[in-house]
ZATORSE-257337 format. One record per residue (C-alpha): x negated, y, z negated; residue number from 0; residue in three letters. Coordinates in pm, 1 decimal. Example, Ala and Ser with C-alpha at 12.3 -4.5 7.8 and 13.67 -1.06 7.14 Angstrom:
% ZATORSE-257337
       xx       yy       zz   k   r
  -1230.0   -450.0   -780.0   0 ala
  -1367.0   -106.0   -714.0   1 ser
END
This chain:
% ZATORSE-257337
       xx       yy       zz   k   r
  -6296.0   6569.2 -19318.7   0 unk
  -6618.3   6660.4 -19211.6   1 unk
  -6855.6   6465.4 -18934.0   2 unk
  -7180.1   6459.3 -18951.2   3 unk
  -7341.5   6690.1 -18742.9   4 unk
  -7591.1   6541.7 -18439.6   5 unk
  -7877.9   6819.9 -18464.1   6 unk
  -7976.8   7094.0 -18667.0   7 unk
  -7715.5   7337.0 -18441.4   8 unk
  -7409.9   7125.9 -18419.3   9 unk
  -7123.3   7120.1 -18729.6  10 unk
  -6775.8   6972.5 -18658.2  11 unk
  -6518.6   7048.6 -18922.3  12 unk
  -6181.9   6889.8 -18888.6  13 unk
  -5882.2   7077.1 -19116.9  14 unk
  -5491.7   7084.0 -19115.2  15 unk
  -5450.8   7402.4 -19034.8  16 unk
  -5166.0   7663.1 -19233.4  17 unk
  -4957.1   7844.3 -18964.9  18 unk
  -4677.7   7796.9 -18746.4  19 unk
  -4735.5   7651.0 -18385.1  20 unk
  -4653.2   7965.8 -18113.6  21 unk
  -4515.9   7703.0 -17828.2  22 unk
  -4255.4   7495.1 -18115.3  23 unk
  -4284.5   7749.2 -18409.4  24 unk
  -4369.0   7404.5 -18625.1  25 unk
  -4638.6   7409.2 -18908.7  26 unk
  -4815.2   7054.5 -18816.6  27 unk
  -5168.5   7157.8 -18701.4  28 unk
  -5466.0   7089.7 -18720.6  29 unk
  -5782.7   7251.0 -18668.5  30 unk
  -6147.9   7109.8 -18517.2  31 unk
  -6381.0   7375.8 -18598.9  32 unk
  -6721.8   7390.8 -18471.8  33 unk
  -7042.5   7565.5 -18389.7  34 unk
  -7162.9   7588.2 -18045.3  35 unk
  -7457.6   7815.5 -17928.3  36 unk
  -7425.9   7985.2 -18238.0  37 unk
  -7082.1   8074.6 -18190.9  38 unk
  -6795.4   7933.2 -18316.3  39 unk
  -6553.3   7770.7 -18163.4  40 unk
  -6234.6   7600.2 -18260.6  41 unk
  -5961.6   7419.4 -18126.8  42 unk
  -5618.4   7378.8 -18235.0  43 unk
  -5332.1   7173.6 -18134.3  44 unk
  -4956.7   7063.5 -18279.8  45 unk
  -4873.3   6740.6 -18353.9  46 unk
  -4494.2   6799.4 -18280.0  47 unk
  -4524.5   6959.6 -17963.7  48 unk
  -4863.9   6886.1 -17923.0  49 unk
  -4930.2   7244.0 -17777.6  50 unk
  -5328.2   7329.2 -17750.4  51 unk
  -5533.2   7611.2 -17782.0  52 unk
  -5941.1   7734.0 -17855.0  53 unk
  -6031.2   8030.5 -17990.4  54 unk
  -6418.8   8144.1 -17993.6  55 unk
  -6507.8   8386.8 -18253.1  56 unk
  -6180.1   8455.8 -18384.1  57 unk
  -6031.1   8512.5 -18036.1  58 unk
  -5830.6   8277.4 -17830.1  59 unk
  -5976.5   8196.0 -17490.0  60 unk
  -5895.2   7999.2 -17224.5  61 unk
  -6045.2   7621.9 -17174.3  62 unk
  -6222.6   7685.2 -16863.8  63 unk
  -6459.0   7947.6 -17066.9  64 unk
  -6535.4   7698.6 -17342.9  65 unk
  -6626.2   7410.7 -17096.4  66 unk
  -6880.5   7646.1 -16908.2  67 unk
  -7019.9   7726.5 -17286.3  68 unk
  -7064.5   7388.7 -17383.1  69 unk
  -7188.8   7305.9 -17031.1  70 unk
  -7487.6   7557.5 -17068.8  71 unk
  -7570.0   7428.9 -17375.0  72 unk
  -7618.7   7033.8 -17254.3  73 unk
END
């Protein structure tokens, strides 16, 4: 599924995601990918356990960093 994007910067793509949940070592995830600041940024959570986590970039980062990113950006 794909939303339609707000401006010319923003994309949100919504996937399940193949892989195996590191909290419940389940497969059910899914995947909200998206492009902030011209990064990417993605986040990731479990429907069984409903562990959640963002990565920016291809590296996993902690939530605090991606608030202040999309807080400079408003």
């Amino acid at each position: 599924m794909v939303a339609a994007p707000k401006s010319s910067e923003a994309s949100l793509i919504m996937a399940q995601t193949n892989g195996t949940c590191p909290n419940c070592m389940q497969g059910d995830l899914i995947t909200i990918s998206m492009a902030v600041s011209g990064r990417d940024l993605a986040f990731t959570t479990c429907h069984l356990c409903e562990a959640k986590w963002w990565h920016r970039d291809g590296q996993e980062v902690p939530l605090n960093s991606v608030i202040a990113q999309v807080a400079d950006k408003s």
